[in-house]
C-alpha positions as a LaTeX table, in Angstrom:
\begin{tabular}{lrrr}
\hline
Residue & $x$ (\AA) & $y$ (\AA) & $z$ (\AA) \\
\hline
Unk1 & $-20.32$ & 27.60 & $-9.97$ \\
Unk2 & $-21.97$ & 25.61 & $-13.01$ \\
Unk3 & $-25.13$ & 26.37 & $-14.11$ \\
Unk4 & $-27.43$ & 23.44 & $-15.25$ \\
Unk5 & $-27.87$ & 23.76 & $-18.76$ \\
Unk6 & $-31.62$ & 23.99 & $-20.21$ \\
Unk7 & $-32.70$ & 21.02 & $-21.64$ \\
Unk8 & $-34.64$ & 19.78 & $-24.78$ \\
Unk9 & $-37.98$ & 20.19 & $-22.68$ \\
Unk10 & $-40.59$ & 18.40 & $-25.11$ \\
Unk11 & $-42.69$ & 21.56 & $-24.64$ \\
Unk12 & $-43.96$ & 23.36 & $-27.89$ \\
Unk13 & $-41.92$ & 26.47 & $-28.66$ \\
Unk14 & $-43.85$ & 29.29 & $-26.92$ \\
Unk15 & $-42.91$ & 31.66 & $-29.24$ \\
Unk16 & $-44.61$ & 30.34 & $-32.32$ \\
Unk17 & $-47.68$ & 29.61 & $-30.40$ \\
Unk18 & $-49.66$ & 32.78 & $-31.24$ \\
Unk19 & $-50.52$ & 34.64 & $-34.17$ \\
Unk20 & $-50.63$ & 38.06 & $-35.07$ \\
Unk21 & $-54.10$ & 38.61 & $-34.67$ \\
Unk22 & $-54.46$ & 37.23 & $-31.61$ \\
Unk23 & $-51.45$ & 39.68 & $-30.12$ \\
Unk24 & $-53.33$ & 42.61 & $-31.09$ \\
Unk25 & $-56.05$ & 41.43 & $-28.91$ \\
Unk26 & $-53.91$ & 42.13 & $-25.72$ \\
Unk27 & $-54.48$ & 45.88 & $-24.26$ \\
Unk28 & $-51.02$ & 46.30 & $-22.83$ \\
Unk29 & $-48.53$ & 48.73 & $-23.40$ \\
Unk30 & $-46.41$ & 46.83 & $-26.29$ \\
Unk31 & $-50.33$ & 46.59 & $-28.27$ \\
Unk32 & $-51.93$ & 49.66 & $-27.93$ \\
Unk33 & $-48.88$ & 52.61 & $-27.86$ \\
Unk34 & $-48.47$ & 52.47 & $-31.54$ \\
Unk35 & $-50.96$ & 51.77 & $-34.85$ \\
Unk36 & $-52.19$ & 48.45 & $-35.71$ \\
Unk37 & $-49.91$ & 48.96 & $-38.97$ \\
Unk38 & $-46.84$ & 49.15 & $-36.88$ \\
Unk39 & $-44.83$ & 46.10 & $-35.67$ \\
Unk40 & $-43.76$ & 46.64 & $-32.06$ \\
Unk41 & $-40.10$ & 45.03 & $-30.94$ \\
Unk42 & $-40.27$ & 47.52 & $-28.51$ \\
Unk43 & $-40.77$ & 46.87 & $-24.87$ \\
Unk44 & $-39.69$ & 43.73 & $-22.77$ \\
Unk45 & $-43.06$ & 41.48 & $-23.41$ \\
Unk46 & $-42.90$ & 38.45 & $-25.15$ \\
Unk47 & $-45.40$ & 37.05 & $-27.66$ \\
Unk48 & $-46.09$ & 33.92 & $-25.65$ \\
Unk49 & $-49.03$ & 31.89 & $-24.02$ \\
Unk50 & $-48.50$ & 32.03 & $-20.26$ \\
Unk51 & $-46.91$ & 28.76 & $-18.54$ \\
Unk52 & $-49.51$ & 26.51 & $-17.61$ \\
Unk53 & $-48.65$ & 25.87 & $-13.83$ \\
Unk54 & $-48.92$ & 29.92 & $-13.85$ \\
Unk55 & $-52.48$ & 29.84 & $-15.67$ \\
Unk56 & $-53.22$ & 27.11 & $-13.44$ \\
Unk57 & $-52.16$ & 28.71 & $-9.85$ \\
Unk58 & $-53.80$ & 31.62 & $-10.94$ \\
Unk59 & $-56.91$ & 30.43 & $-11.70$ \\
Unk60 & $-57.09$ & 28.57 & $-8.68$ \\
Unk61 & $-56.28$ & 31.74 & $-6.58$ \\
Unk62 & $-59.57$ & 33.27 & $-8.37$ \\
Unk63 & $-62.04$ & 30.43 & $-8.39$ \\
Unk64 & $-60.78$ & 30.31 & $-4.30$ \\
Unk65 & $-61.30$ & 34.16 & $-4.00$ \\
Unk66 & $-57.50$ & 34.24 & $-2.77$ \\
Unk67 & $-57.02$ & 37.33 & $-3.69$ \\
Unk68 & $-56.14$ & 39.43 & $-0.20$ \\
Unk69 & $-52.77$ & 40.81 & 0.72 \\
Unk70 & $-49.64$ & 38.84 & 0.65 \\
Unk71 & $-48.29$ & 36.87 & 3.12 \\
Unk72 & $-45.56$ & 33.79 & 3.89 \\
Unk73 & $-42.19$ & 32.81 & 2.12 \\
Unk74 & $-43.36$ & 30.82 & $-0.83$ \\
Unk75 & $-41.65$ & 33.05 & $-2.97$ \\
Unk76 & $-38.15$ & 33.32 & $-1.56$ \\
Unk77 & $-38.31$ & 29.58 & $-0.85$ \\
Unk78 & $-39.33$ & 29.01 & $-4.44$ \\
Unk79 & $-36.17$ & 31.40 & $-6.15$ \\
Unk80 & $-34.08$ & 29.48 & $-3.75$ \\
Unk81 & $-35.00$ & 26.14 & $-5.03$ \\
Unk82 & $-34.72$ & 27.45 & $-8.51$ \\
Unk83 & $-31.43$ & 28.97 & $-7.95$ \\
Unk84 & $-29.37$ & 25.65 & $-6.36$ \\
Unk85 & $-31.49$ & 23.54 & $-9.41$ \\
Unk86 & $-29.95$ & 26.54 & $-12.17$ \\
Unk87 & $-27.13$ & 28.05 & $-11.17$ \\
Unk88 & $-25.76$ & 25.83 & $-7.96$ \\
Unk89 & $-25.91$ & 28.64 & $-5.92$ \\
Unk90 & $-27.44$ & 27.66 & $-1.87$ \\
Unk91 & $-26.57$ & 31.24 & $-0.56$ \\
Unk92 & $-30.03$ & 32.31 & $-0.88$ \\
Unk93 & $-31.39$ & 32.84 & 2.49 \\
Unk94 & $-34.44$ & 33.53 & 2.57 \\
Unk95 & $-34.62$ & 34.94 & 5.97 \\
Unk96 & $-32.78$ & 37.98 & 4.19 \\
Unk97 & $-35.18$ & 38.60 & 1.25 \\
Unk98 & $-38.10$ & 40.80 & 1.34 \\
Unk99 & $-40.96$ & 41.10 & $-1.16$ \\
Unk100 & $-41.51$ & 44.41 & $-3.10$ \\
Unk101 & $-43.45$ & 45.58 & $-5.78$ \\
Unk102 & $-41.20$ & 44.87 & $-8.66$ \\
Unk103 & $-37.55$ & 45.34 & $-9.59$ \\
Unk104 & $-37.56$ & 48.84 & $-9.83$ \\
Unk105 & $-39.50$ & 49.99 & $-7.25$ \\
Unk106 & $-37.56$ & 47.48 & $-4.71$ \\
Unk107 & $-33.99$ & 49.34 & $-6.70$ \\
Unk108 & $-35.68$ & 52.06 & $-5.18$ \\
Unk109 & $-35.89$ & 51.40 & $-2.21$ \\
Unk110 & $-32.65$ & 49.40 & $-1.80$ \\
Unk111 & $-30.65$ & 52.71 & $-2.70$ \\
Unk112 & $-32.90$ & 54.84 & $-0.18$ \\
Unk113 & $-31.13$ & 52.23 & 2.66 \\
Unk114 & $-27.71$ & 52.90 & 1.72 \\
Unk115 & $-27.65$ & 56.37 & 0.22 \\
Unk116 & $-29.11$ & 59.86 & 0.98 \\
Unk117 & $-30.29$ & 62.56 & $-1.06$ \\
Unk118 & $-28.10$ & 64.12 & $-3.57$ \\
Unk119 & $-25.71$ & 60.87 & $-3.70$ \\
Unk120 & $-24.54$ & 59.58 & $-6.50$ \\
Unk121 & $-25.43$ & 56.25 & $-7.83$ \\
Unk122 & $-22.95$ & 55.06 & $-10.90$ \\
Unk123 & $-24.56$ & 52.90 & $-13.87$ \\
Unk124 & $-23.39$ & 51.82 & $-16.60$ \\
Unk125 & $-24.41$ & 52.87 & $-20.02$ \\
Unk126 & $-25.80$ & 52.17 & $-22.20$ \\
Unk127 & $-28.14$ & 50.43 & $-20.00$ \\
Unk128 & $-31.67$ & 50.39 & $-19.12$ \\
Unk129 & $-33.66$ & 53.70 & $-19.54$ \\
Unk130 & $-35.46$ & 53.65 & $-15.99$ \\
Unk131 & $-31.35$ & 53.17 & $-13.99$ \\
Unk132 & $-31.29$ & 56.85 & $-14.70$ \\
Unk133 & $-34.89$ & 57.85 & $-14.26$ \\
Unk134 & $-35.68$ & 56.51 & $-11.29$ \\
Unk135 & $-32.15$ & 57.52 & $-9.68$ \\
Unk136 & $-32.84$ & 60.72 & $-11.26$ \\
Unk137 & $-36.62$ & 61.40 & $-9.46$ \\
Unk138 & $-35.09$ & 59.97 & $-6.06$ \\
Unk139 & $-33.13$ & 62.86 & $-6.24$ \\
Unk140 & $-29.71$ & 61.18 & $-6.06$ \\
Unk141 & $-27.16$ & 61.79 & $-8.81$ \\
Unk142 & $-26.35$ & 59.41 & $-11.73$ \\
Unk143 & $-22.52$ & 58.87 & $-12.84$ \\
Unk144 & $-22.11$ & 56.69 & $-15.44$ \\
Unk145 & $-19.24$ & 54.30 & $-15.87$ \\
Unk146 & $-19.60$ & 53.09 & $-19.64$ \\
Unk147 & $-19.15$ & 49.81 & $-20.64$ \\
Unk148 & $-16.09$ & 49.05 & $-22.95$ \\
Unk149 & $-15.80$ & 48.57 & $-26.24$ \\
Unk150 & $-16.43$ & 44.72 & $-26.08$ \\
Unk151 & $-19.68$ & 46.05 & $-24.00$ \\
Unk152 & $-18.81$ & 44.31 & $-20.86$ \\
Unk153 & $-17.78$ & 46.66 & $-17.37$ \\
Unk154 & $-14.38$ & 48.35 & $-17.80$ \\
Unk155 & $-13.05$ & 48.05 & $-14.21$ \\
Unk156 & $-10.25$ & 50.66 & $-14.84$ \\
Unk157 & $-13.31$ & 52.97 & $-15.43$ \\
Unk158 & $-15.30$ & 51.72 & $-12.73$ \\
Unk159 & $-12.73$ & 52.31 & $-10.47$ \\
Unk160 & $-11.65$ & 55.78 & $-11.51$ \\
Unk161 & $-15.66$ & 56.74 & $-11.13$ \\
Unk162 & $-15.69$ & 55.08 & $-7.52$ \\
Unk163 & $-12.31$ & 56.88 & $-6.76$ \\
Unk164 & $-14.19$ & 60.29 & $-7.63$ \\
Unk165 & $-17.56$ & 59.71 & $-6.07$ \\
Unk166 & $-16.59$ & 59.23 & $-3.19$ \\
Unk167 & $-14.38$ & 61.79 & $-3.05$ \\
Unk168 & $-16.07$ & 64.34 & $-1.27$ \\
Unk169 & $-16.75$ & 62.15 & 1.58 \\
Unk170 & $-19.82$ & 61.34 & 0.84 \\
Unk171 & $-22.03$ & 58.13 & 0.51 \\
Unk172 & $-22.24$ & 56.19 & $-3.11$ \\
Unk173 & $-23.90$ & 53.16 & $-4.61$ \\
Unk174 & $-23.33$ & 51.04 & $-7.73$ \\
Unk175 & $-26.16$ & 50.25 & $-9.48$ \\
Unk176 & $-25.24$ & 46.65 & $-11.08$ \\
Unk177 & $-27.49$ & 45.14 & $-13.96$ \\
Unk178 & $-26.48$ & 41.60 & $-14.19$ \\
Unk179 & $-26.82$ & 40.30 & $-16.63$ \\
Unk180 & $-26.38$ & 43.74 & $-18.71$ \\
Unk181 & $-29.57$ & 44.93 & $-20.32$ \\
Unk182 & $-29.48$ & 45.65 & $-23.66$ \\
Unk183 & $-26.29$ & 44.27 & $-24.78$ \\
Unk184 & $-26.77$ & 40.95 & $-22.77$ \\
Unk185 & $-23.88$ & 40.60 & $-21.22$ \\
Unk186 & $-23.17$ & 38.08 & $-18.93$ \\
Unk187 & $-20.63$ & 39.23 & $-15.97$ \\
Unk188 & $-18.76$ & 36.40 & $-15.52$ \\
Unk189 & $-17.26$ & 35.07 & $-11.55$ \\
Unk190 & $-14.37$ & 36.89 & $-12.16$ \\
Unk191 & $-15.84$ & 40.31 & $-13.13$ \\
Unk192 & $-17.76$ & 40.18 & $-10.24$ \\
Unk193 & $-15.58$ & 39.23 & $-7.76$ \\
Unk194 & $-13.22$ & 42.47 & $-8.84$ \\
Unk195 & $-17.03$ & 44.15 & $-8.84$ \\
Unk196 & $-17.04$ & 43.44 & $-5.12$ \\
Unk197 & $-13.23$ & 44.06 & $-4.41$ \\
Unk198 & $-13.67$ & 47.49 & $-6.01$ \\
Unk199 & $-16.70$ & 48.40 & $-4.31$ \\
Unk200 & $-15.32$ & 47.73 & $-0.69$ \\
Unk201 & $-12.25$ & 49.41 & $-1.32$ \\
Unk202 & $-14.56$ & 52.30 & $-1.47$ \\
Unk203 & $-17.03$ & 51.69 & 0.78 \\
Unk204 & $-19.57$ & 51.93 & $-2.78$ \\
Unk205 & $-22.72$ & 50.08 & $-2.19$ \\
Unk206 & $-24.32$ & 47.62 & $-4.95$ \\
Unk207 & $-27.58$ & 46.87 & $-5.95$ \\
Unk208 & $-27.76$ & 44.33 & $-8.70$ \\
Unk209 & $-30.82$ & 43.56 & $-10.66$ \\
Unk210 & $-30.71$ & 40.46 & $-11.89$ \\
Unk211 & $-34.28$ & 40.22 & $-13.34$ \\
Unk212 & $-32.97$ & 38.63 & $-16.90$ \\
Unk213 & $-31.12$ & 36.54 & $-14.30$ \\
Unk214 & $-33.19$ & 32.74 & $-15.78$ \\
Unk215 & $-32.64$ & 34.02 & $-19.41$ \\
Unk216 & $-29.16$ & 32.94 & $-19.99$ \\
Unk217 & $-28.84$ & 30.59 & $-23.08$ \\
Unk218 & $-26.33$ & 28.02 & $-24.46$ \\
Unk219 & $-23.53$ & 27.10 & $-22.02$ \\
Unk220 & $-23.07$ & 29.97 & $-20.32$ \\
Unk221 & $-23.18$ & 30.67 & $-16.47$ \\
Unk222 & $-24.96$ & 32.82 & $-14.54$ \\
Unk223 & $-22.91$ & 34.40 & $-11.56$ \\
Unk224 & $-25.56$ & 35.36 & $-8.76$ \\
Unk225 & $-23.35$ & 38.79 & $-7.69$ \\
Unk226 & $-24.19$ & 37.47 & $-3.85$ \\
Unk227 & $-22.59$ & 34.99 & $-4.50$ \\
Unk228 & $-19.05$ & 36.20 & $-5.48$ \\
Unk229 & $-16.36$ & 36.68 & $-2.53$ \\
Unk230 & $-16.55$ & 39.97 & $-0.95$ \\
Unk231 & $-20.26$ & 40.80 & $-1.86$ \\
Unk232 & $-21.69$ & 40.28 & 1.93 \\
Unk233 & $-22.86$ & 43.87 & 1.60 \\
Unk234 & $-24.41$ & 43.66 & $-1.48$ \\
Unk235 & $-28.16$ & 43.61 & $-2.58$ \\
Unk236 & $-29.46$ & 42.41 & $-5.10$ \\
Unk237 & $-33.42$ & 42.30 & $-7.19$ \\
Unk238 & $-34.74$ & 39.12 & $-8.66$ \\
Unk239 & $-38.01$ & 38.44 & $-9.97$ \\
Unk240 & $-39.74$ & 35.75 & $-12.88$ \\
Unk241 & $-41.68$ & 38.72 & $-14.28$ \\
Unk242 & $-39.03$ & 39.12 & $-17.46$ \\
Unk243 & $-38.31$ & 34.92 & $-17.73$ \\
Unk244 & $-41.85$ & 34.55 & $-17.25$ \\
Unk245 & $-43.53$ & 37.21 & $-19.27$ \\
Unk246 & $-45.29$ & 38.30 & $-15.73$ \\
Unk247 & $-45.05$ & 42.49 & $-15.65$ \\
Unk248 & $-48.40$ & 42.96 & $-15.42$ \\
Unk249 & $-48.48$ & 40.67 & $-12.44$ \\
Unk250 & $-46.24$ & 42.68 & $-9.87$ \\
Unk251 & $-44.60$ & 41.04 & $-7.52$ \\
Unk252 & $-40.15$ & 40.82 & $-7.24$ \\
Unk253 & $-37.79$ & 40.02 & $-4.22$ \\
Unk254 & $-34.92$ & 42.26 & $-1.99$ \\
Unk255 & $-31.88$ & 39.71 & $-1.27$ \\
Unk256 & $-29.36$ & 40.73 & 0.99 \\
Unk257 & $-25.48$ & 39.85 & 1.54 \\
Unk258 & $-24.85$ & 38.53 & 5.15 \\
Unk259 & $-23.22$ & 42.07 & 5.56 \\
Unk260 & $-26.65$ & 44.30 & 4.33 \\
Unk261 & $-28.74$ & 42.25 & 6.36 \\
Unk262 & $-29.54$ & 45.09 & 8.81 \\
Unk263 & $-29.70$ & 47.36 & 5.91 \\
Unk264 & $-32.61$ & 45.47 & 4.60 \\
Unk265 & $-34.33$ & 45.05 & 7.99 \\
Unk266 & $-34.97$ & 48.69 & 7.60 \\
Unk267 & $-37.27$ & 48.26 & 4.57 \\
Unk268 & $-40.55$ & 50.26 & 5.87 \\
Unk269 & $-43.73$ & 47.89 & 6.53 \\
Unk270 & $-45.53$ & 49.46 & 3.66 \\
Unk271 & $-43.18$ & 48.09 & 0.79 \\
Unk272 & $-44.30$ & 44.77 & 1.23 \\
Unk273 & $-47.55$ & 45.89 & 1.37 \\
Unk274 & $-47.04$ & 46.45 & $-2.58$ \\
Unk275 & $-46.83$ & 43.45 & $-4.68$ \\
Unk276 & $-49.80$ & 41.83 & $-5.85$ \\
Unk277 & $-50.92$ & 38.73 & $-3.99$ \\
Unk278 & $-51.83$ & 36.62 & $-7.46$ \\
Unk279 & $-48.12$ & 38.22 & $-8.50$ \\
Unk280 & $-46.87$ & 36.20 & $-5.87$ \\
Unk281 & $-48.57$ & 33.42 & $-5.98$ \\
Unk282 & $-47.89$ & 33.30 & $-9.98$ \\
Unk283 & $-44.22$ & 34.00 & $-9.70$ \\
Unk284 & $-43.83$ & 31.07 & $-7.22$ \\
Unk285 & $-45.94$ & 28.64 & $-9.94$ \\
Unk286 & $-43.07$ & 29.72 & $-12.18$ \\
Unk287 & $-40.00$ & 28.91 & $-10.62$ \\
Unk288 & $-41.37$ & 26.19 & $-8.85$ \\
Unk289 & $-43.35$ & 24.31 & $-12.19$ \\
Unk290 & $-42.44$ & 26.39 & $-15.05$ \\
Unk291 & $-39.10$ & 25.12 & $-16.02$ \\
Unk292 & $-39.85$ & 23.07 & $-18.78$ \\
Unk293 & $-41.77$ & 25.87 & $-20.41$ \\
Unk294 & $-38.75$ & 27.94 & $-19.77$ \\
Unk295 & $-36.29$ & 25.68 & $-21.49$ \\
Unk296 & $-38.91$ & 25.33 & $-24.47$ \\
Unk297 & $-38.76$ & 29.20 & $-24.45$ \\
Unk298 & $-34.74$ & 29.38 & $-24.53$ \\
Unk299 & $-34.43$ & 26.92 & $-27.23$ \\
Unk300 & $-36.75$ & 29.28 & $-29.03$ \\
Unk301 & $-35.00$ & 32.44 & $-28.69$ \\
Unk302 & $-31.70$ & 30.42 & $-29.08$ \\
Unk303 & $-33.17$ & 30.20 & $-32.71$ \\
Unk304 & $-34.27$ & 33.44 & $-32.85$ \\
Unk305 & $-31.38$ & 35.28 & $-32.29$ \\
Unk306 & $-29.28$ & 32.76 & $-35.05$ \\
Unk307 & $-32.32$ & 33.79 & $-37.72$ \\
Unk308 & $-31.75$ & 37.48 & $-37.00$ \\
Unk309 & $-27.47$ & 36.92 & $-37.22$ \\
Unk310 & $-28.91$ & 35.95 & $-40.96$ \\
Unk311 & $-30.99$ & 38.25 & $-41.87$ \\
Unk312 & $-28.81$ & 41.25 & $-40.72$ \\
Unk313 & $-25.98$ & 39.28 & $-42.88$ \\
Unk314 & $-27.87$ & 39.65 & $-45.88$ \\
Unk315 & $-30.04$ & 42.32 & $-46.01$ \\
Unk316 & $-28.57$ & 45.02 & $-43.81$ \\
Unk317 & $-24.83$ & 43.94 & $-43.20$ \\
Unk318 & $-24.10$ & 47.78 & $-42.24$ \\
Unk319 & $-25.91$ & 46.81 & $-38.82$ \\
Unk320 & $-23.54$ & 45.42 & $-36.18$ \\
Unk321 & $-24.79$ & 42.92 & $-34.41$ \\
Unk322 & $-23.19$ & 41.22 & $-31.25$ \\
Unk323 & $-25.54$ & 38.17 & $-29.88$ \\
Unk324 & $-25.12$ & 38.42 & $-25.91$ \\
Unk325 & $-25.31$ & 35.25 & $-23.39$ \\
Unk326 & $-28.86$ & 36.57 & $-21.58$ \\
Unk327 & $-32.12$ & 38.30 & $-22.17$ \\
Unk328 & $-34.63$ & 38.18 & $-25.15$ \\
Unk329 & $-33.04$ & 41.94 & $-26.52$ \\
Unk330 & $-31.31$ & 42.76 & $-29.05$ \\
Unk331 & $-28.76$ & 45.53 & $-29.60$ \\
Unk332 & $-28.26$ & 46.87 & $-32.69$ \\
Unk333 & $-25.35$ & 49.48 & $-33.99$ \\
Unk334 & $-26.71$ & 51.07 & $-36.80$ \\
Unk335 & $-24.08$ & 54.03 & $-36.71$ \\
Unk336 & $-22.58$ & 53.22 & $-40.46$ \\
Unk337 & $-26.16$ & 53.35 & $-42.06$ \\
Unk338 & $-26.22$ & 57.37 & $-41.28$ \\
Unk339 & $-29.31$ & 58.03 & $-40.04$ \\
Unk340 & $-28.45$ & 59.96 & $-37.68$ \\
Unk341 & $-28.51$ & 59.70 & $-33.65$ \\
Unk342 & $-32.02$ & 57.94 & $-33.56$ \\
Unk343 & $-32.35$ & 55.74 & $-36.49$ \\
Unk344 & $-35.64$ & 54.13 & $-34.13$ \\
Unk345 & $-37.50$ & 57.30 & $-35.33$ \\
Unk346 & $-36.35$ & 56.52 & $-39.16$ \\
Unk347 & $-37.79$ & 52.57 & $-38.90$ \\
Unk348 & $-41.15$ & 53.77 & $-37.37$ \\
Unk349 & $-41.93$ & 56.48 & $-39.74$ \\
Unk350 & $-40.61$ & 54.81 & $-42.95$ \\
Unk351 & $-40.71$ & 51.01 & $-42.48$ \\
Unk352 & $-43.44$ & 51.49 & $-39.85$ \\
Unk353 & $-41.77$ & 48.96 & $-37.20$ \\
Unk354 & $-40.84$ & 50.07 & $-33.47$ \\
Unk355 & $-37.40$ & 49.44 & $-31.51$ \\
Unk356 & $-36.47$ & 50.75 & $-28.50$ \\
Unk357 & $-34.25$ & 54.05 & $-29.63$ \\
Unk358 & $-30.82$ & 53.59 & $-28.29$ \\
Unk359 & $-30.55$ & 57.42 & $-26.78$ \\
Unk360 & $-32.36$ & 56.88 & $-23.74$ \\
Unk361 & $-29.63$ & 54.36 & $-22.74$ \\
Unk362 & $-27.06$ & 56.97 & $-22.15$ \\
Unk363 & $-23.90$ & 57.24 & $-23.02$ \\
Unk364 & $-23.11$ & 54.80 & $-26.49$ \\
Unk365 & $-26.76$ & 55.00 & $-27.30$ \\
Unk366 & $-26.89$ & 57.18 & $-30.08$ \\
Unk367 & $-27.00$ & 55.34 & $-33.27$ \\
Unk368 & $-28.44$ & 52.39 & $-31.83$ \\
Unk369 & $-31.74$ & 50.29 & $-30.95$ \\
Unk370 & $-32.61$ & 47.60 & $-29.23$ \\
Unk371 & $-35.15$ & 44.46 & $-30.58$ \\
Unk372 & $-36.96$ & 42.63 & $-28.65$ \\
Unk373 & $-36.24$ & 39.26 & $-29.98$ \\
Unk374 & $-39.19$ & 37.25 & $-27.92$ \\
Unk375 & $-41.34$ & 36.57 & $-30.79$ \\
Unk376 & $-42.14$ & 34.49 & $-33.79$ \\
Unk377 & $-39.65$ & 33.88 & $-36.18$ \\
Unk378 & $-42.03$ & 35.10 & $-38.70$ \\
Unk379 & $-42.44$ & 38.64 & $-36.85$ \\
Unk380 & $-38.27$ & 38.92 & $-37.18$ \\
Unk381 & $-38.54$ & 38.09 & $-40.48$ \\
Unk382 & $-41.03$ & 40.94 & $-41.29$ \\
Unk383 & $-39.06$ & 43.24 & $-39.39$ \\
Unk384 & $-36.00$ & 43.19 & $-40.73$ \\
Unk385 & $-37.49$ & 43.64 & $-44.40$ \\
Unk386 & $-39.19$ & 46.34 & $-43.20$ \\
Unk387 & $-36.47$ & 47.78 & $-41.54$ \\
Unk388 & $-34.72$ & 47.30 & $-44.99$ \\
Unk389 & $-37.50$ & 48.70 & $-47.30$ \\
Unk390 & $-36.87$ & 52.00 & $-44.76$ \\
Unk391 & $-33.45$ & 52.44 & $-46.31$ \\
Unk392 & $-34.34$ & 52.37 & $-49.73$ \\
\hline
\end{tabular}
């Protein structure tokens, strides 16, 4: 499966498009949880101007007063389109999606179809805070499966923690994020299809979510996991909220494996009943018109993450720094700069900048953080001499 490559789009680079002082303008969570004097690489929003097809289709919704409850297949026909265009792949069917509030929630739900109550779910770490959460508060049981040293899925593990949660007899799921948020990771055909072999030697159940899915720069391919042999009873997330910068606009989709289809035809009513109906309509503007801005955006955080390689190299070469293929994060190993388990808490309170602290991530956390790299090159700059007037 080849994956189109993003092109030179002609579009201005989003990410140098707004200033400081206009960011501090916005009200959500990334601008108002810490002091004005603190930079925030924090959270997964980017400093960008919205897409214009997405301004546009949402405007129009509002001056049309189309703003009642959801309805139709724009979406899934939309993510279809955009995944044959990007990635070559026509298994999307979207007579086996469903629309749900966002990734997580529809995670959620997903693993309430195929597991039960004090099942185990297995991640694996360090990855993204809420997989253990919201596994956590649905009362099933997390097992993590770390990552290997080169931070991509060791399947001797993986198999060994499928071997042993299932064990008992009881029902399991595999709780896939694809690609792999924060090292940004992307699982390539053949990690997937061994994913899938694994799993139904088992009889474990995955749920991918493959939001960071569109943010895969330079020449590598994205690997839909439905579409790897042996997935037909897989299920996977997608959504353009993270491509897209489109959280506070909720809206994601269920997919479902020829072999889950029944599994996802038990989705209650009221979950669709969930995502916003301008979400919607502005995640369809997106992956139907907002490619060029997307390519614009990828060449832009292409740069970025070169401009941080540098500035690590010469101002804080004790930080290890692996670029991955996908997603606008950064993960950072600051273990040989001996500040402890949470050096996060050391850059806030001395150099007055805020990353993500690696401990939430689980297992291989501790002495790391993670960057959010969707921002101006300017912002980077700052924060890495910040982060290096903390040390002194």
């Amino acid at each position: 499966m080849t994956r189109i490559p993003h092109e030179t789009s002609g579009e201005p680079n989003p990410l140098e498009a707004l200033t400081l002082d206009h960011l501090r303008r916005r009200t959500s969570m990334k601008w108002r949880t810490y002091p004005e004097d603190v930079l925030p690489l924090w959270v997964a929003e980017m400093d960008v101007p919205l897409a214009e097809p997405v301004v546009r289709a949402v405007t129009d919704a509002l001056d049309l007063g189309d703003t009642g409850y959801p309805a139709g297949t724009a979406y899934a026909r939309a993510l279809a389109a955009f995944a044959e265009k990007r990635w070559n792949w026509s298994g999307l069917a979207v007579e086996r999606t469903a629309i749900v509030p966002d990734v997580m929630l529809g995670v959620v739900e997903m693993l309430k179809l195929v597991t039960g109550n004090g099942d185990a779910v297995v991640v694996n770490p360090p990855v993204y805070p809420p997989f253990h959460q919201f596994v956590a508060h649905m009362d099933r049981r997390v097992v993590e499966a770390p990552l290997g040293a080169d931070g991509r899925i060791d399947l001797g593990v993986l198999e060994e923690t499928f071997r042993q949660v299932v064990s008992d007899g009881g029902r399991a799921a595999y709780l896939l994020c694809s690609p792999h948020n924060p090292t940004g990771a992307v699982h390539t055909a053949e990690e997937l299809s061994a994913v899938a072999a694994l799993a139904e030697r088992y009889g474990v159940r995955v749920v991918a979510d493959e939001i960071h899915a569109p943010l895969v720069i330079g020449g590598t391919d994205f690997v839909p996991y439905l579409s790897v042999p042996g997935a037909e009873r897989g299920l996977s997330l997608m959504s353009a909220s993270k491509a897209w910068n489109l959280a506070g606009l909720k809206a994601a989709l269920a997919l479902a494996g020829p072999g889950a289809a029944a599994d996802l035809a038990r989705t209650p009513e009221e979950v669709g009943h969930g995502p916003s109906h301008v979400g919607i309509i502005a995640h369809t503007a997106a992956l139907r018109e907002g490619g060029a801005w997307l390519d614009a955006l990828l060449t832009g955080l292409e740069t970025n993450r070169r401009l941080l390689a540098d500035l690590l190299a010469e101002h804080l070469p004790a930080i290890r720094y692996r670029p991955g293929d996908a997603t606008y994060l950064a993960w950072l190993d600051c273990r040989a700069l001996g500040l402890g388990d949470d050096p996060a808490d050391v850059f806030l309170h001395r150099g007055r900048v805020a990353y993500n602290s690696g401990l939430p991530f689980g297992t291989g956390g501790a002495g790391h953080v993670r960057l959010n790299l969707a921002t101006s090159p300017e912002v980077i700059t700052e924060a890495v001499r910040r982060t290096a007037a903390a040390l002194r």
